[in-house]
DRENFIVO-859127 format. One record per residue (C-alpha): residue number from 1; chain; x, y, z negated. Coordinates in Angstrom, 3 decimals. Layout:
REM DRENFIVO-859127
R, num, chaine, xx, yy, zz
R, NUM, A, X, Y, Z
...
This chain:
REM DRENFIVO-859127
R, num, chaine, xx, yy, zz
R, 1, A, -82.608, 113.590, -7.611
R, 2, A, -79.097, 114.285, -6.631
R, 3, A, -75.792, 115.896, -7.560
R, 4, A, -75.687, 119.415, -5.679
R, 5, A, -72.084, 120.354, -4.356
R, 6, A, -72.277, 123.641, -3.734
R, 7, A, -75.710, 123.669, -1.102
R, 8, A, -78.437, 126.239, -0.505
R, 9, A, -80.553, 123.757, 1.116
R, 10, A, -81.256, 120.093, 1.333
R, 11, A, -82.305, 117.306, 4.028
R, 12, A, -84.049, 114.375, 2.648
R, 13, A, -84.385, 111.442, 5.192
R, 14, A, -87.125, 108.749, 4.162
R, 15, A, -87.428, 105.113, 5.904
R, 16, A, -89.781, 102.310, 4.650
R, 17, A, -89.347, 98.899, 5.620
R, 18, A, -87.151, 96.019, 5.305
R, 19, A, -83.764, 95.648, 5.824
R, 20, A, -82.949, 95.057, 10.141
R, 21, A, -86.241, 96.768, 10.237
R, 22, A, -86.748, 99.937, 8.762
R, 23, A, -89.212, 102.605, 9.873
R, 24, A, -88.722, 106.232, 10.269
R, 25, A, -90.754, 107.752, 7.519
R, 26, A, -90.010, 111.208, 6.808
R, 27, A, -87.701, 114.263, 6.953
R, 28, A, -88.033, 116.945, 4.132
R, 29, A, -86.067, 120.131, 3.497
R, 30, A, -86.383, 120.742, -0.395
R, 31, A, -85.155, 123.643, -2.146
R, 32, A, -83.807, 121.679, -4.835
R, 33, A, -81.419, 118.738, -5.799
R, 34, A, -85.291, 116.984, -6.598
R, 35, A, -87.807, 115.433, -4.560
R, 36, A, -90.772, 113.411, -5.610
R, 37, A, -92.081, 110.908, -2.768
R, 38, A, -96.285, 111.194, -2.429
R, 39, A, -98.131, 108.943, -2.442
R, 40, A, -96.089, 105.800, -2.660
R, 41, A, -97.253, 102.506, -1.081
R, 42, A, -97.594, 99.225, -3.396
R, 43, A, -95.035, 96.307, -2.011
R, 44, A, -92.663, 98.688, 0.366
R, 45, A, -89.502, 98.762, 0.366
R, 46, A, -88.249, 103.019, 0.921
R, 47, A, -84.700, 104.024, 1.453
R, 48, A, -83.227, 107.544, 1.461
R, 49, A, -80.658, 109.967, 2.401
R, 50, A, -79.680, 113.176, 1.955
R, 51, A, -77.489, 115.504, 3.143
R, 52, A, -76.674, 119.769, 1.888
R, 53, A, -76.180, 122.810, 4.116
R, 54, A, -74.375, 126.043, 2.744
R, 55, A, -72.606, 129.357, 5.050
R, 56, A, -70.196, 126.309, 6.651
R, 57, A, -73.287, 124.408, 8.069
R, 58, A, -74.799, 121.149, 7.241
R, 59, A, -72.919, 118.535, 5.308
R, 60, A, -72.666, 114.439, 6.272
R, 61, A, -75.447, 112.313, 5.417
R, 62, A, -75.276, 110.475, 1.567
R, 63, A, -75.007, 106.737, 2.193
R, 64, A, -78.440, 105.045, 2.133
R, 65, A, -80.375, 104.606, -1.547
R, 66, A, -82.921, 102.389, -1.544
R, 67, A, -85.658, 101.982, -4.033
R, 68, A, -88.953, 99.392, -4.518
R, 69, A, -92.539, 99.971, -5.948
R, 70, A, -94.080, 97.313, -6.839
């Protein structure tokens, strides 16, 4: 989840890898400041970005978040 500024719509930008090495995963455009990532692999590193679009156009990317499952 993130903290919505103002958007009608979202761009969520998945990798999955290591850093110097990450993979282009996905690109989702949720409705919502929510997303759940399915299915999720054991031992893989993800990382994540998102960015909002409103009248103006679309917004910067977020820095990179990156997450773990074990």
């Amino acid at each position: 989840a993130w903290s919505p500024t103002g958007a009608t719509k979202y761009q969520l930008l998945l990798e999955r890898g290591s850093p110097g090495a990450w993979k282009y995963s996905w690109t989702w455009t949720p409705a919502t400041a929510s997303f759940a990532i399915s299915p999720q692999y054991h031992g893989v590193n993800y990382r994540f970005r998102v960015r909002g679009q409103n009248a103006a156009g679309w917004g910067t990317w977020s820095e990179w978040a990156q997450f773990y499952v074990p």
